[in-house]
C-alpha positions as CSV (number, residue, x, y, z in Angstrom):
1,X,0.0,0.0,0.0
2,X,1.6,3.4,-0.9
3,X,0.3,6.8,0.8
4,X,1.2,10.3,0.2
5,X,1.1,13.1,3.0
6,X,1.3,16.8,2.7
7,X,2.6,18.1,5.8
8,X,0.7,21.7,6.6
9,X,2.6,23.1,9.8
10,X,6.6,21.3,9.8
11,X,8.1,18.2,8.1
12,X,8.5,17.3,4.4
13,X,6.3,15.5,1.6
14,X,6.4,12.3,2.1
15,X,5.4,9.4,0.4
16,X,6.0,5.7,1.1
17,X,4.9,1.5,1.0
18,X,4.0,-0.1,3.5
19,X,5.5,-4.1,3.2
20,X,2.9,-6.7,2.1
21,X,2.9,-8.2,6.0
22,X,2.2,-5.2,8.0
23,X,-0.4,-5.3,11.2
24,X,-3.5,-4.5,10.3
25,X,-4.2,-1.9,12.7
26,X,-0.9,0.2,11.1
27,X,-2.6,-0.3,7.9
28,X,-6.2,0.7,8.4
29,X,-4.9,3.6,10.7
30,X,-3.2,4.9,7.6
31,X,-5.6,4.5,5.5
32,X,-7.7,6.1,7.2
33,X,-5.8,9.9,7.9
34,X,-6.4,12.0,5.2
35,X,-3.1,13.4,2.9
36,X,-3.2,17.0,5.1
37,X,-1.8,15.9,8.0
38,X,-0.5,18.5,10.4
39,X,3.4,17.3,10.9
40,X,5.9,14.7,9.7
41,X,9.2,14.0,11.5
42,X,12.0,11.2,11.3
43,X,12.4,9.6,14.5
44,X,15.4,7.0,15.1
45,X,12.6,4.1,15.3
46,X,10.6,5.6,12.8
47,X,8.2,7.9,10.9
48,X,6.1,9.7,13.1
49,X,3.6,11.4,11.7
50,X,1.5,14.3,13.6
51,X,-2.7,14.3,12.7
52,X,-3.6,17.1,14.5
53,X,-2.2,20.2,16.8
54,X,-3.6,18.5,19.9
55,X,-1.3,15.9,19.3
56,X,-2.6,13.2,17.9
57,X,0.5,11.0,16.2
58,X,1.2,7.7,15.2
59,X,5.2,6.1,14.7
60,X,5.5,4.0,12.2
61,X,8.5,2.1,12.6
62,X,11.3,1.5,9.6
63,X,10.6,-2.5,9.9
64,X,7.0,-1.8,8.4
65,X,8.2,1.0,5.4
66,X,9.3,-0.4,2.5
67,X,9.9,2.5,0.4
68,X,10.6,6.5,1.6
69,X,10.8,10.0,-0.5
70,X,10.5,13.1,1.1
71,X,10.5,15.9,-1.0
72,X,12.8,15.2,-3.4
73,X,14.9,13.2,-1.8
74,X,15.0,9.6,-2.0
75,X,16.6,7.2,0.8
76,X,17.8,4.5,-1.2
77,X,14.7,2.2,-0.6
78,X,13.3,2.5,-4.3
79,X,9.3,3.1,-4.7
């Protein structure tokens, strides 16, 4: 599954696959955000990406992303 987000407050475009064997729940909880998202930031464990400014976030962590590009720039894991 591949999802694009448009971050509106910090952070940088980002786009990305999820692997074929990821949890459910990580998979419908993406799904289900919509491509504004308020913030996107690379933590050491993972992406973390910020819904709202109260705070609501989710980290996705590296073992579940496949593929990353972040405006422009592309990590060396191929889309």
């Amino acid at each position: 599954m591949e999802k694009e987000f448009f971050p509106t407050k910090y952070g940088l475009q980002s786009r990305f696959k999820l692997v074929e064997n990821t949890p459910a729940p990580i998979v419908n909880w993406v799904k289900a955000q919509p491509r504004a998202v308020y913030g996107i930031e690379r933590k050491v464990d993972g992406l973390e990406i910020v819904v709202s400014k109260q705070g609501r976030r989710k980290l996705i962590p590296w073992c579940w992303i496949k593929g990353l590009r972040q405006a422009g720039y592309n990590y060396g894991n191929p889309l």
